[in-house]
C-alpha positions as CSV (number, residue, x, y, z in Angstrom):
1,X,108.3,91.3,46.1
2,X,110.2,89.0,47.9
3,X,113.5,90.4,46.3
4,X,112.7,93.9,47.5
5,X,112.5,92.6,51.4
6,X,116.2,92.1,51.9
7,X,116.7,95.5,50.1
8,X,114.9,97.4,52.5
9,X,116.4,95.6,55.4
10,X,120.1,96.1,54.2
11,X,119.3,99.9,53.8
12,X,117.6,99.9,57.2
13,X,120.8,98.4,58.7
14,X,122.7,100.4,57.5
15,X,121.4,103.4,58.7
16,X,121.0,101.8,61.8
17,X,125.0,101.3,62.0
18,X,125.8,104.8,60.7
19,X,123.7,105.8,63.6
20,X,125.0,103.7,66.8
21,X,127.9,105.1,68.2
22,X,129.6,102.1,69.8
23,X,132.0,100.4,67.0
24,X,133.4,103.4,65.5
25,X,134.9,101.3,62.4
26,X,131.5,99.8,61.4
27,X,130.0,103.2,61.9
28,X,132.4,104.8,59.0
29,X,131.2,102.3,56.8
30,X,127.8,102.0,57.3
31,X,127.8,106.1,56.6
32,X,129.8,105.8,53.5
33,X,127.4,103.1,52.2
34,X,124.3,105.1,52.8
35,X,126.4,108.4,51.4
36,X,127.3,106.3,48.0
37,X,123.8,104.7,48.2
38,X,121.3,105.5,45.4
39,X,117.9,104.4,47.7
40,X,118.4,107.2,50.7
41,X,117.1,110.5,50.5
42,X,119.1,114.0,51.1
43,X,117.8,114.0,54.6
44,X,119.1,110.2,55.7
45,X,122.6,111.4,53.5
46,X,123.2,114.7,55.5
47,X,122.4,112.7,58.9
48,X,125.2,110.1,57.5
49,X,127.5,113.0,56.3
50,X,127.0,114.7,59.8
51,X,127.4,111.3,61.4
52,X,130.7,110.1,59.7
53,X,132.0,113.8,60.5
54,X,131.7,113.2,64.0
55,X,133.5,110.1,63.9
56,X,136.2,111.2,61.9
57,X,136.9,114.5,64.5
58,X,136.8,111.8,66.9
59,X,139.6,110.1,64.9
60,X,141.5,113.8,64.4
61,X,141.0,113.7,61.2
62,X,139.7,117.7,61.3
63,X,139.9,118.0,57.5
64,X,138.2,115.4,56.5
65,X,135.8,116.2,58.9
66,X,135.3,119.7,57.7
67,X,134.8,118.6,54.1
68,X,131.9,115.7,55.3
69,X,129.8,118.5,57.9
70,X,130.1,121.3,54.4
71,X,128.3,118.7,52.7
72,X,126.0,117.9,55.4
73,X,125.3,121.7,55.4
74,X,124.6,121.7,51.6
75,X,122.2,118.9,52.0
76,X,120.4,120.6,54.7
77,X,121.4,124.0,55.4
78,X,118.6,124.4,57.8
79,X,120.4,122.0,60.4
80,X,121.9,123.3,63.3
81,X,123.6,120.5,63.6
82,X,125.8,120.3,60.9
83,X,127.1,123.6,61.5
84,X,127.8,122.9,65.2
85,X,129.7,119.8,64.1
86,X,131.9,121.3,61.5
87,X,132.5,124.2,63.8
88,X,134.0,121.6,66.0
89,X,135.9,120.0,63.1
90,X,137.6,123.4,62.6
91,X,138.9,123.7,66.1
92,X,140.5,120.5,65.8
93,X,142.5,121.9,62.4
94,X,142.7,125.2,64.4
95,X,140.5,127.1,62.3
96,X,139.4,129.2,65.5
97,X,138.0,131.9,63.9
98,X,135.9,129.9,61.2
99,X,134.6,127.5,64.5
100,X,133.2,130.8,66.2
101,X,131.4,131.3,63.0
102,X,130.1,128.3,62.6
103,X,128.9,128.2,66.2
104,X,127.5,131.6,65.8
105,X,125.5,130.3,62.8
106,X,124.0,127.1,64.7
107,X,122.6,129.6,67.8
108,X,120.9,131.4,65.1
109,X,119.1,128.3,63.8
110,X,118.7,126.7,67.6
111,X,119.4,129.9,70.2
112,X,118.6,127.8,73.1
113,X,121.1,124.9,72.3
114,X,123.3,125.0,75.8
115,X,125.4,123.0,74.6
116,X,126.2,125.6,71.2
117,X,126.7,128.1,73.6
118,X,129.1,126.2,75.6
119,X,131.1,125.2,73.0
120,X,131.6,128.6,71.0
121,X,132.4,130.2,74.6
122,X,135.3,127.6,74.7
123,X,136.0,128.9,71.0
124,X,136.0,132.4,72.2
125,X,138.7,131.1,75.0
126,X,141.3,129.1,73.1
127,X,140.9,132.5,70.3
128,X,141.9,134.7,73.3
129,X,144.4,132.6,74.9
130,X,146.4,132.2,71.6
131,X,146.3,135.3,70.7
132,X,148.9,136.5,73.7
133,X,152.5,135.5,74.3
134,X,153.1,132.5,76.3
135,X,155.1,134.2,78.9
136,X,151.8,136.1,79.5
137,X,149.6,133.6,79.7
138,X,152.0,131.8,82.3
139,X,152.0,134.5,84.8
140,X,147.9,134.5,84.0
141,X,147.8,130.9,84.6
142,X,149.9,131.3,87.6
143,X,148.1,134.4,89.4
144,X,145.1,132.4,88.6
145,X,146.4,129.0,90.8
146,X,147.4,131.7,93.5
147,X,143.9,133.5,93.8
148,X,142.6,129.9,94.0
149,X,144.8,128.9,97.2
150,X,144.1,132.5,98.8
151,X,140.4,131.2,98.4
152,X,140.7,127.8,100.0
153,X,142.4,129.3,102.9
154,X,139.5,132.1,103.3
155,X,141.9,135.1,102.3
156,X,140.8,136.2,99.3
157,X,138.9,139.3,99.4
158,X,138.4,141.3,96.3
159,X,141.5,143.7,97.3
160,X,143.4,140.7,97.9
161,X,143.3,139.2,94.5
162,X,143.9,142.7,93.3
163,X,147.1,142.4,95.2
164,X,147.9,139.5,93.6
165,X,147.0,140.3,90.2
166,X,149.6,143.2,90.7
167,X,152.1,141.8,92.6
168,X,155.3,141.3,90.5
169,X,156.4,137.4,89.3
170,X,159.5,137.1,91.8
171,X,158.3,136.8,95.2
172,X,160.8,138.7,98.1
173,X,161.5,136.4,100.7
174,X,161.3,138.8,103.9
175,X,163.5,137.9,106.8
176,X,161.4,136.2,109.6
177,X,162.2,137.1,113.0
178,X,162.8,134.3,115.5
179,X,160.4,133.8,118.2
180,X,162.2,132.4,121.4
181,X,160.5,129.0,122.5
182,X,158.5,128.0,125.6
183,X,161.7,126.6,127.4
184,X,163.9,129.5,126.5
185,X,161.4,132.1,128.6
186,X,161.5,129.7,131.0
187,X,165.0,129.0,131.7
188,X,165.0,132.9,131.7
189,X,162.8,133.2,134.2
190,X,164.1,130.9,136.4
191,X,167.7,132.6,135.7
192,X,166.7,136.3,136.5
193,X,165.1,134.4,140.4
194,X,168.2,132.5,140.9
195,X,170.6,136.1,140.5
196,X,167.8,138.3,141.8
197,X,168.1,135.8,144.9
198,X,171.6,136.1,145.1
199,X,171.7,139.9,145.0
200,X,169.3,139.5,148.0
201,X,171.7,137.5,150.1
202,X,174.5,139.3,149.3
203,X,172.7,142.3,150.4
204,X,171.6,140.7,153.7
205,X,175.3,139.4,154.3
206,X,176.6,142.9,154.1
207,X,173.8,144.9,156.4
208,X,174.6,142.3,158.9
209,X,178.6,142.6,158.5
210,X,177.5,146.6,158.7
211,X,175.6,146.1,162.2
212,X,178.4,144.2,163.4
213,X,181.0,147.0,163.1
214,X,179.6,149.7,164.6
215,X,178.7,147.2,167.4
């Protein structure tokens, strides 16, 4: 009896490390103990399987991760979970079409899983996005950044992100005209007095050289 007591507390740790998430190292081998392990039962092996898959597409190591989450499946193929994770494995080997699968397949098993959704609409994105040429998704990316400062400055209407949407990739630079300054008008102004008071004198000068004359 008293043999069997460290037993069951070494296969209690263990799953207890394959389930903490803070030393990623002691995590992989606490998972591979309890996978190799002949005392844990298929549910406890697809949570390690599941578990160590996670870690290891943390670790970018997509393949391996694939091949621990189809187990995981096998184990349990009623787990959302595991299909969700190697879903996410295959994005990281870019296996985009097999990770909207995957993702489809854990929404049918847990349809209100937010966080399923969210993840097979980013599949859905990086599928689209690759599919087109780069110099295409440039010019989206950069009509995109556009719309977003015509927004900021309170200028985008619907019609004006049309305009932008349409407008070609070179921009015309249209010549600006210049707009004469404050002092400019005024020394203008105070130009056009100076002759229109000049004109006045001269004016006054010759009436008065007139007048004398015919005096």
């Amino acid at each position: 009896m008293l043999c069997l007591i460290p037993a069951t507390a070494a296969r209690a740790e263990a799953v207890s490390d394959c389930n903490q998430s803070g030393d990623a190292q002691a995590r992989l081998q606490a998972c591979s103990d309890v996978i190799a392990g002949q005392a844990y039962n298929p549910e406890q092996k697809a949570l390690a399987y599941r578990n160590r898959g996670n870690a290891r597409a943390d670790a970018g190591a997509g393949s391996q991760a694939v091949a621990d989450f189809t187990e995981a499946i096998r184990l349990q193929p009623g787990e959302a979970g595991g299909y969700a994770g190697r879903g996410r494995a295959k994005l990281v080997v870019q296996d985009v079409d097999g990770a909207i699968t995957d993702y489809s397949e854990a929404l049918n098993l847990a349809p209100g899983n937010a966080s399923y959704h969210t993840a097979r609409g980013h599949a859905h994105f990086v599928r689209g996005e690759s599919q087109q040429p780069p110099s295409l998704i440039s010019r989206k990316r950069s009509s995109s950044i556009r719309i977003v400062r015509a927004r900021s400055t309170g200028a985008a209407s619907p019609t004006a992100a049309q305009a932008i949407l349409s407008a070609p990739s070179r921009t015309t630079v249209q010549p600006s005209r210049s707009i004469p300054s404050m002092r400019s008008r005024t020394t203008t102004a105070a130009t056009y007095t100076r002759a229109k008071a000049r004109r006045t004198t001269r004016s006054q000068i010759s009436k008065r050289r007139c007048y004398s004359i015919r005096r």
